[in-house]
TIRO-18066 format. One record per residue: chain; x, y, z of N, C-alpha, C, O in turn; residue number from 1. Coordinates in steps of 0.02 Angstrom, whole numbers. Layout:
N
 chain    n.u    n.v    n.w   ca.u   ca.v   ca.w    c.u    c.v    c.w    o.u    o.v    o.w resi
     A      X      Y      Z      X      Y      Z      X      Y      Z      X      Y      Z  NUM
...
This chain:
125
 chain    n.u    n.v    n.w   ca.u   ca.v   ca.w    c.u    c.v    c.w    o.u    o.v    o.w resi
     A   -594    -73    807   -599    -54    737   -542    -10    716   -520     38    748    1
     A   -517    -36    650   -458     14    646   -493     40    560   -516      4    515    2
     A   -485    127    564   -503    143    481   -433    202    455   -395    241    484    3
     A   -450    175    374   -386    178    365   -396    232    283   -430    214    235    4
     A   -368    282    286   -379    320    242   -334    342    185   -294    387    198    5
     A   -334    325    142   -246    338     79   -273    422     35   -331    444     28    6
     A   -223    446     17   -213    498     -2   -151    489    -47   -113    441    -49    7
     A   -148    553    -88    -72    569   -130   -101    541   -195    -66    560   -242    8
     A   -143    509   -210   -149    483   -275   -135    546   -331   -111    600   -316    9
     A   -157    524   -404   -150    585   -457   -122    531   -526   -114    471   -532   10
     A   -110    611   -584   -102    597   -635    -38    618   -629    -26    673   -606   11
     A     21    567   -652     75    571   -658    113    543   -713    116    482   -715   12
     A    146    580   -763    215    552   -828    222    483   -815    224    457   -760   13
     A    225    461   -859    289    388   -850    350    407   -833    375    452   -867   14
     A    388    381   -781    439    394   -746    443    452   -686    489    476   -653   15
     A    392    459   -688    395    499   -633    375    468   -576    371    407   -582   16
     A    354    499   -505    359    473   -429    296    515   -408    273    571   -421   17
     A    278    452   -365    202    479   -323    214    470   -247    272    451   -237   18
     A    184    477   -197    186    451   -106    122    458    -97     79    501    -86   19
     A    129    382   -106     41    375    -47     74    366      2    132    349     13   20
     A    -11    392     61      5    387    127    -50    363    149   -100    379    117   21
     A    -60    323    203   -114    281    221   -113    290    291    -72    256    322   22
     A   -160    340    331   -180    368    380   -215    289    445   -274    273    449   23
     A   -184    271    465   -214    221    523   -254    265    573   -228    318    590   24
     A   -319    249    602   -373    275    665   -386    213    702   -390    154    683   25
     A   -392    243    764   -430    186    820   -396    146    840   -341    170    854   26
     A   -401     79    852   -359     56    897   -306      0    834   -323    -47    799   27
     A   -240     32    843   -201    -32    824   -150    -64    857   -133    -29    905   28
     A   -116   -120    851    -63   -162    884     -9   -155    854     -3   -139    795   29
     A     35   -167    892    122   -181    847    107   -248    812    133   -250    756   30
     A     77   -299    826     57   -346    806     42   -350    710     57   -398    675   31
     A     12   -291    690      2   -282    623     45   -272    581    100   -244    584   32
     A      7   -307    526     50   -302    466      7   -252    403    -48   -277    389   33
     A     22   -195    368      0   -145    350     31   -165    269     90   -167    252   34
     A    -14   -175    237      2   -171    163    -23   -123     96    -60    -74    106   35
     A     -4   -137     42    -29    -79     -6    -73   -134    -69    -50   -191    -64   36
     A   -108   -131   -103   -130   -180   -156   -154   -135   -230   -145    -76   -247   37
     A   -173   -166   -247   -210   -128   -307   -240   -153   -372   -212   -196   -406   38
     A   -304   -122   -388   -336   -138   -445   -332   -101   -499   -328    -40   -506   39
     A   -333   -155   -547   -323   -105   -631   -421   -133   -660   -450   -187   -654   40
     A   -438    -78   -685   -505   -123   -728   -489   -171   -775   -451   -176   -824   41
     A   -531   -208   -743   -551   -252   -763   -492   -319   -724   -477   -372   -750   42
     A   -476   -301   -678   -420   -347   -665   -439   -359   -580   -483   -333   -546   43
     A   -383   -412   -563   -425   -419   -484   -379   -380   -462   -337   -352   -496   44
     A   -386   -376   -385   -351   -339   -358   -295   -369   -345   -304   -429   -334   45
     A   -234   -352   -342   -154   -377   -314   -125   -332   -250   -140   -280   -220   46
     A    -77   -380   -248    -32   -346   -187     14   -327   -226     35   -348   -280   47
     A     34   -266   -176    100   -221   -197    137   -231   -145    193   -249   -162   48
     A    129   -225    -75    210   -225    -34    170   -233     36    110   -227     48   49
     A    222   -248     76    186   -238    150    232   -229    200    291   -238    187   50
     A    216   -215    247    291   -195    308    253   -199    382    205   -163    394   51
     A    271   -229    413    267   -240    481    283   -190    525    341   -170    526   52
     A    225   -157    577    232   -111    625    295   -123    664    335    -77    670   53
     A    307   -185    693    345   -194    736    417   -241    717    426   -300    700   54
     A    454   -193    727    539   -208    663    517   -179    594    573   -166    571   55
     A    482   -164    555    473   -141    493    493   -161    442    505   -125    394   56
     A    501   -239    442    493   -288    394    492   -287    321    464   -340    310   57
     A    502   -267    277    463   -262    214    461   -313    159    512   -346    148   58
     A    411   -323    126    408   -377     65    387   -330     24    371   -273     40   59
     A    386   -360    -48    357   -324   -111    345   -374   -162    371   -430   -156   60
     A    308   -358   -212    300   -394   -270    333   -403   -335    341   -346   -355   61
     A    352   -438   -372    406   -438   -406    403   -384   -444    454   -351   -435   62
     A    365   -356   -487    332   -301   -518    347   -251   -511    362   -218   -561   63
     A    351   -219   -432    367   -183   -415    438   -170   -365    448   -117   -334   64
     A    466   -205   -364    524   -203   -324    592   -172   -373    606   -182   -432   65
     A    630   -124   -308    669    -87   -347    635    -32   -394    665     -3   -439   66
     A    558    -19   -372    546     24   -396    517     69   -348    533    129   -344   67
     A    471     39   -307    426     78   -234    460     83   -178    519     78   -194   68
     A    456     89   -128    473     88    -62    411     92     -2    370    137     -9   69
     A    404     53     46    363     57     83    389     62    155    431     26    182   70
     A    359    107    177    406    133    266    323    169    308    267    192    295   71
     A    371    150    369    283    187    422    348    233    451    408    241    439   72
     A    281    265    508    293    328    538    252    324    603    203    356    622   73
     A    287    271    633    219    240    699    224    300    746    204    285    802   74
     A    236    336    743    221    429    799    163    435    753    117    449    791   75
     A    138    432    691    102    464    660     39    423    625     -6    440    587   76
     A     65    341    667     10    300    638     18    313    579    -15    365    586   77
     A     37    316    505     71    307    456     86    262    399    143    239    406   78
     A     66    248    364    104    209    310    114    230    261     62    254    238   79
     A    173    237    214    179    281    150    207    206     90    241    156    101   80
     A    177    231     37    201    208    -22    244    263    -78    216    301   -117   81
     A    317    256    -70    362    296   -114    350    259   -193    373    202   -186   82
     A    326    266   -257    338    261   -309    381    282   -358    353    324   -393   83
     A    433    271   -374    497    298   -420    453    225   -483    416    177   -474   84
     A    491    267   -553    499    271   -600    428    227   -621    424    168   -638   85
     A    384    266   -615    308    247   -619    300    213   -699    335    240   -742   86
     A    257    157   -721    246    133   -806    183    156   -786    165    176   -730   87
     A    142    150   -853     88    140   -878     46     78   -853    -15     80   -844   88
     A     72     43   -846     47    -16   -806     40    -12   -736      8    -56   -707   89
     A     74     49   -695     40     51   -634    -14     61   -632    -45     36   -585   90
     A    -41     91   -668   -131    151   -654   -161     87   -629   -164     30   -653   91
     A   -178    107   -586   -241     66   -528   -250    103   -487   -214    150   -472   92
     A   -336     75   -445   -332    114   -368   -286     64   -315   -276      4   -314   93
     A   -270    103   -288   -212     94   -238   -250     78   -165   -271    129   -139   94
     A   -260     34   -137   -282     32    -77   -237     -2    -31   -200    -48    -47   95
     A   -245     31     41   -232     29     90   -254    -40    141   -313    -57    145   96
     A   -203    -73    174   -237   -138    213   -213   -147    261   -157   -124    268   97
     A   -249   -193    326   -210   -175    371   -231   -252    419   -286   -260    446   98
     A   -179   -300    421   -220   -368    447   -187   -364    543   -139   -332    566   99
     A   -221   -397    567   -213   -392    652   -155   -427    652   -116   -405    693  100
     A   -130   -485    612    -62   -518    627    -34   -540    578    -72   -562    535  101
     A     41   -543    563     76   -588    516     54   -659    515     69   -701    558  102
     A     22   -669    468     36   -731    438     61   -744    359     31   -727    307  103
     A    132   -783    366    170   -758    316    117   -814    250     89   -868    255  104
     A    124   -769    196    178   -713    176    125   -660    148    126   -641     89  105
     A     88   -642    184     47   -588    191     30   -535    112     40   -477     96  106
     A      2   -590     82     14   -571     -8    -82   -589    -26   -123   -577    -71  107
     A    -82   -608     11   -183   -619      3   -220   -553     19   -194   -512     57  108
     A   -283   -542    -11   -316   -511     19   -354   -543     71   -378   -501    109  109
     A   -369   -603     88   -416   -631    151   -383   -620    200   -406   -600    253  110
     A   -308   -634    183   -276   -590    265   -261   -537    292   -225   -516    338  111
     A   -294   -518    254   -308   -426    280   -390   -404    323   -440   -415    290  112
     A   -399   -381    379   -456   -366    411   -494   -298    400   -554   -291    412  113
     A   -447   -243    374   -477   -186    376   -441   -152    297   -388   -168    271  114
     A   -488   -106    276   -479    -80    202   -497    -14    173   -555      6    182  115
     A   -460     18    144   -478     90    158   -513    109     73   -511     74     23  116
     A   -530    149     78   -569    172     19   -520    159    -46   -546    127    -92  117
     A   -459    177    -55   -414    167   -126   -407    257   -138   -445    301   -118  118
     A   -359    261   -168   -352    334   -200   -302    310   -278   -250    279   -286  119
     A   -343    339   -318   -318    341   -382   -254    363   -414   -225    415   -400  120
     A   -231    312   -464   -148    319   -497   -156    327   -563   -174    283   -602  121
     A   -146    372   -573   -149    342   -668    -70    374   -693    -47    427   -674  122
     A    -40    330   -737     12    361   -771    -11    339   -847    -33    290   -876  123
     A     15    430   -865      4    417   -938     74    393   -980    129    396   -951  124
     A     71    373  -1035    109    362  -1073    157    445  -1110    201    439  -1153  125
């Protein structure tokens, strides 16, 4: 079982920058692929980015690219989400994911096995 805990959320300006961090426990593999997603109300949930434990890989969503950054910290079991120049259209909860293996292109939620509570974004206008 791997559980997975995000933090850093908040109320932040438009244009301003947030860092989630998504705390990995228990047993994980280099094998994983560790992503970020997120829901707005009333909306389903999406993917935001993902990066591979082992080489550190990264993808992102068009949406957000050139705007976030996603990097681990495998001494620290780790995953962070950097946000630069935050819209109004980010505000969602932000959750944390974490699937046992790449299977590309790792943009689903079914291929994800484990899921952490979400921590809240809101940017105001």
């Amino acid at each position: 079982q791997v559980q997975l805990v995000e933090s850093g959320g908040g109320l932040v300006q438009a244009g301003g920058s947030l860092r989630l961090s998504c705390a990995a426990s228990g047993r994980t593999f280099s094998s994983y692929v560790m992503g970020w997603f997120r829901q707005a109300p009333g909306k389903e949930r999406e993917f935001v980015a993902h990066i591979r434990w082992s080489g550190g890989s990264t993808y992102y969503a068009d949406s957000v690219k050139g705007r976030f950054t996603i990097s681990r910290d495998n001494a620290k079991n780790t995953v962070y989400l950097q946000m630069n120049s935050l819209k109004p259209e980010d505000t969602a909860l932000y959750y944390c994911a974490a699937a046992r293996y790449y299977r590309p292109p790792a943009q689903t939620l079914a291929q994800y096995d484990y899921w952490g509570q979400g921590t809240q974004v809101t940017v105001s206008s």
